[in-house]
Backbone as CSV, one residue per row, in Angstrom:
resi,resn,N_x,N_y,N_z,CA_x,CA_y,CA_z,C_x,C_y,C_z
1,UNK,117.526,-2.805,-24.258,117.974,-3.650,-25.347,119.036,-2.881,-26.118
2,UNK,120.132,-3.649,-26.339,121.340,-2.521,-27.220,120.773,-2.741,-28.610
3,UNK,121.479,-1.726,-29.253,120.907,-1.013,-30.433,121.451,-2.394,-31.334
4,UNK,122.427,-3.107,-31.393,122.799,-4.140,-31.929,121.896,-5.196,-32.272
5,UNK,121.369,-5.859,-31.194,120.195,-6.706,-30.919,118.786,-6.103,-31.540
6,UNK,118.217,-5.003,-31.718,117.411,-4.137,-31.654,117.626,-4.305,-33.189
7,UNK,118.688,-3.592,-34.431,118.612,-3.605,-35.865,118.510,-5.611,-36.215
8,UNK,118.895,-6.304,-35.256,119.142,-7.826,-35.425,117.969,-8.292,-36.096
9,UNK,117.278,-7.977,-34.670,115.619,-8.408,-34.671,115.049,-7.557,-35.938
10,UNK,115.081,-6.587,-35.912,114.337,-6.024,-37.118,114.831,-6.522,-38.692
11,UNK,115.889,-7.369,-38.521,116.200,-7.501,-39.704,115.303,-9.319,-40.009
12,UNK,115.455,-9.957,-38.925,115.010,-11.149,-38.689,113.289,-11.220,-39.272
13,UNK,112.844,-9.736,-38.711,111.166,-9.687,-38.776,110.551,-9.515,-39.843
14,UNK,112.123,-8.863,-40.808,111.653,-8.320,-42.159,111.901,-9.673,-43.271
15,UNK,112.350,-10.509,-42.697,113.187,-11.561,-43.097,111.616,-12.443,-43.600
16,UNK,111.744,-12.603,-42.051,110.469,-13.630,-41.807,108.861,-13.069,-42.591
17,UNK,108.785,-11.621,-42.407,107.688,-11.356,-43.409,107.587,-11.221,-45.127
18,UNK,108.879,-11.437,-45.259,109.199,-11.707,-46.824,109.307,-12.921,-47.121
19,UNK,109.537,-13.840,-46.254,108.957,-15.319,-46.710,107.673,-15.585,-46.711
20,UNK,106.887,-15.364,-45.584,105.448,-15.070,-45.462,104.906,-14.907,-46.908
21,UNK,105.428,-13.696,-47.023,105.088,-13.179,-48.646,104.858,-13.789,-49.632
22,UNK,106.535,-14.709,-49.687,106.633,-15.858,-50.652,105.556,-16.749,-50.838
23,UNK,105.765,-17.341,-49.471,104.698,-18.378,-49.561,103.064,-18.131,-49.971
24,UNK,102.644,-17.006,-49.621,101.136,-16.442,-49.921,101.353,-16.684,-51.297
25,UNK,102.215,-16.051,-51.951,101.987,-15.744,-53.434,102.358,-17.297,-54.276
26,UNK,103.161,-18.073,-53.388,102.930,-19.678,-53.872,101.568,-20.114,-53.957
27,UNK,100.653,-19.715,-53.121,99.682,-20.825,-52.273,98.686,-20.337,-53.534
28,UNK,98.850,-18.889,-54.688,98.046,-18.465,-55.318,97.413,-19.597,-56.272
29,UNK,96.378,-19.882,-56.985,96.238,-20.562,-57.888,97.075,-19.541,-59.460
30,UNK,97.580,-20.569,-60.171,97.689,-20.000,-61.671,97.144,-19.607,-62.680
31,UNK,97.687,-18.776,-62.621,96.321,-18.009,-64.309,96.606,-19.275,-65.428
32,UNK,95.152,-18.895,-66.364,95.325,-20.050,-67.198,95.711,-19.128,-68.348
33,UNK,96.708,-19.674,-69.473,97.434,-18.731,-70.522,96.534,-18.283,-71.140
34,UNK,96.521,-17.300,-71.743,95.620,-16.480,-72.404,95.420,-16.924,-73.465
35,UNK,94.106,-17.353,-74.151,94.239,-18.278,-75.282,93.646,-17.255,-76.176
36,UNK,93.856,-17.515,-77.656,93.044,-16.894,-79.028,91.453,-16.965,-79.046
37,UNK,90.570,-16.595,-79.088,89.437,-16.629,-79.186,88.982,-17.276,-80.615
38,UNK,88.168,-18.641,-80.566,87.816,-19.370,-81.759,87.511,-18.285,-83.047
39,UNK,88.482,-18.890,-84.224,88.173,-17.584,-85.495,86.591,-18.364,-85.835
40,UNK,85.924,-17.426,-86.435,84.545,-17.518,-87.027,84.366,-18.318,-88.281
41,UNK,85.683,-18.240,-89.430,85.935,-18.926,-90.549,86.449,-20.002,-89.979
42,UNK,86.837,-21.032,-90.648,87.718,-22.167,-90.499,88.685,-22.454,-91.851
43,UNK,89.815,-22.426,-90.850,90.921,-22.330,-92.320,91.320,-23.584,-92.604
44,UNK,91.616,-24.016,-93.846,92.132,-24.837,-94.137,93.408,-24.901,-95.173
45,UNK,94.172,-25.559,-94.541,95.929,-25.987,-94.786,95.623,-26.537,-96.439
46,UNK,96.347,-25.503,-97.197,96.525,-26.037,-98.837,97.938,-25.786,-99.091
47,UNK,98.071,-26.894,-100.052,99.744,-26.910,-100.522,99.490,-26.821,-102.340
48,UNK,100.515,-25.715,-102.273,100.495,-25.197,-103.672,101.533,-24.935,-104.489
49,UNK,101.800,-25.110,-105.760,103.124,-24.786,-106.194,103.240,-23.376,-107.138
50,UNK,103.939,-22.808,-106.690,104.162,-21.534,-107.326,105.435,-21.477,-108.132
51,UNK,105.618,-20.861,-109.090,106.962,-20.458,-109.693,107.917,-19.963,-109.193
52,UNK,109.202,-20.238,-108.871,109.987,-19.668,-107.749,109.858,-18.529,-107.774
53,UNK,110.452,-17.867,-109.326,110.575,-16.147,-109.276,109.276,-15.352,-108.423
54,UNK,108.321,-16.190,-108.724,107.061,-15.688,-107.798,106.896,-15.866,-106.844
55,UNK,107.904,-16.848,-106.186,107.688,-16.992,-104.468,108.810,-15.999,-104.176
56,UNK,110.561,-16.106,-104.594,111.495,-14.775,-104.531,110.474,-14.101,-104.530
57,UNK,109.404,-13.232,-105.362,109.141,-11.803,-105.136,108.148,-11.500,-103.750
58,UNK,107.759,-12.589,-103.889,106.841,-12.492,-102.343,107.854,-11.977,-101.316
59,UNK,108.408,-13.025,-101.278,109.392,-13.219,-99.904,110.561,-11.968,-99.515
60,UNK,110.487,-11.306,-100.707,111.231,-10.334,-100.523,110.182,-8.761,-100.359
61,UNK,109.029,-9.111,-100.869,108.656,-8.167,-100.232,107.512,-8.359,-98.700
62,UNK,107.288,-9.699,-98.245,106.852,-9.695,-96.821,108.457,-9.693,-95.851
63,UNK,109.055,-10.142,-96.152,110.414,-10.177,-95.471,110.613,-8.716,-94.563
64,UNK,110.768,-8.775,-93.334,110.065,-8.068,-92.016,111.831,-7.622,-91.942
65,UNK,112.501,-6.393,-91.775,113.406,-6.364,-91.322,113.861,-6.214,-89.739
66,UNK,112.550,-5.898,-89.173,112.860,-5.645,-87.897,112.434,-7.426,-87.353
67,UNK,112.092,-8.435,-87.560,112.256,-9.681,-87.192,112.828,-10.350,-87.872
68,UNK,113.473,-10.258,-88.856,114.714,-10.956,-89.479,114.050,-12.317,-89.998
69,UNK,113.007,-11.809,-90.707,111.909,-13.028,-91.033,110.804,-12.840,-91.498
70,UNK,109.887,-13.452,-92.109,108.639,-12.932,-93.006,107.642,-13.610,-91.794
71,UNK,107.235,-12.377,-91.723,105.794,-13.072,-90.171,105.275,-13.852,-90.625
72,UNK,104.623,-14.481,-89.401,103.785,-15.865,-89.024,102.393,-14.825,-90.303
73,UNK,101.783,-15.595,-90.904,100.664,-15.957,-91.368,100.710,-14.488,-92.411
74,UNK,102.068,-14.348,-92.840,101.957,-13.067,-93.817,101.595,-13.455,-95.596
75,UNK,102.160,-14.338,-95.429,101.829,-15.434,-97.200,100.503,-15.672,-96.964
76,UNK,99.966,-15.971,-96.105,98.533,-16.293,-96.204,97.251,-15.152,-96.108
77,UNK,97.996,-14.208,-95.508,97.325,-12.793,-95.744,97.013,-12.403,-97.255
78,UNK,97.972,-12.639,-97.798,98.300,-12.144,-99.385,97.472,-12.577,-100.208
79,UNK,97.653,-13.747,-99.586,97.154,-15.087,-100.715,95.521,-14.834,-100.591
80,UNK,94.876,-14.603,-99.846,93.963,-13.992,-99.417,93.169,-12.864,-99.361
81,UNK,93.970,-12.079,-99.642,93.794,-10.575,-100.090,93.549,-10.217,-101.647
82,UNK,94.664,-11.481,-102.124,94.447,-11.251,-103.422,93.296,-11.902,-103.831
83,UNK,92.627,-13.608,-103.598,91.633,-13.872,-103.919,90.797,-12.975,-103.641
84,UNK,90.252,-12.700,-102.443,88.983,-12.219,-102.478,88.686,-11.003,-103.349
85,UNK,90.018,-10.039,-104.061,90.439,-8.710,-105.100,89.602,-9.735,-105.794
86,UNK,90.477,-10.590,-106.686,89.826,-11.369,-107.975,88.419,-12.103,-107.627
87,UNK,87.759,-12.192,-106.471,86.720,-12.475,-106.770,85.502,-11.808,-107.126
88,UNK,85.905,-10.219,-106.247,85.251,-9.402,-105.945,85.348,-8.855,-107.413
89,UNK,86.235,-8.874,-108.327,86.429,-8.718,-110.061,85.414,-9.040,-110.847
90,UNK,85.325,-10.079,-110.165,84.695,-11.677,-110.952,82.926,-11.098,-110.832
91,UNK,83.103,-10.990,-109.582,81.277,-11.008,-109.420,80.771,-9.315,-109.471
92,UNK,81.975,-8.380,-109.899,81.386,-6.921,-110.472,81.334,-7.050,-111.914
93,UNK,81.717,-8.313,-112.370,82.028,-8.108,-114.125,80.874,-9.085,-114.462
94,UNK,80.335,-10.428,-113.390,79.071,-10.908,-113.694,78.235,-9.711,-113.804
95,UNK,77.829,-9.263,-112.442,76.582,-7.826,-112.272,76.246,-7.310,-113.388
96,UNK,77.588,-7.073,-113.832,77.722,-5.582,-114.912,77.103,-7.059,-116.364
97,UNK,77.272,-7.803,-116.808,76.874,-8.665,-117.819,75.160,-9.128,-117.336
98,UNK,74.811,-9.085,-116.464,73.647,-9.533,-116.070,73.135,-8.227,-116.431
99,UNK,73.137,-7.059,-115.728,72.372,-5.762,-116.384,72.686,-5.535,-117.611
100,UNK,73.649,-5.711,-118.484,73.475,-5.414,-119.858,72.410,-5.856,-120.864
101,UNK,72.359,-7.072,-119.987,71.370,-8.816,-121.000,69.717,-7.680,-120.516
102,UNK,69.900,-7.459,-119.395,68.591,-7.169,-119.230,67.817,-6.265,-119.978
């Protein structure tokens, strides 16, 4: 067999087993997208009005420079962070009035 015919075929075989390939990895079933795992709380959507200067100061300080944007669910972090501060206020300043009475 000349050496011509000989690299031909080998190129044909490599050809044909890289479609092979293809097709196996078609025939795969699809992963299903990776979903969030159900949160434990359940949130609920509130609309609120704030004073601008007080939304400016937010926004300028969640404002993300490396995404050119204030992240997904960063106002609601806050907003959140801060209640539970003031609640946690609230129910050390009851405690502390309940042991005094006593």
């Amino acid at each position: 067999m000349a050496k011509h015919s000989r690299n031909h075929l080998y190129f044909w075989l490599n050809a044909m087993s890289t479609i092979a390939y293809v097709q196996t990895l078609s025939q795969l079933p699809e992963r299903p997208p990776m979903s969030r795992p159900p949160s434990v709380t359940k949130r609920i959507s509130k609309n609120i009005s704030l004073p601008e200067y007080l939304v400016a100061r937010m926004e300028l300080e969640l404002y993300s420079e490396v995404d050119g944007r204030i992240p997904v669910g960063a106002q609601s972090q806050l907003i959140e962070a801060l209640l539970r501060q003031h609640y946690t206020r609230q129910d050390n300043a009851q405690a502390t009035f309940v042991k005094e009475c006593q």
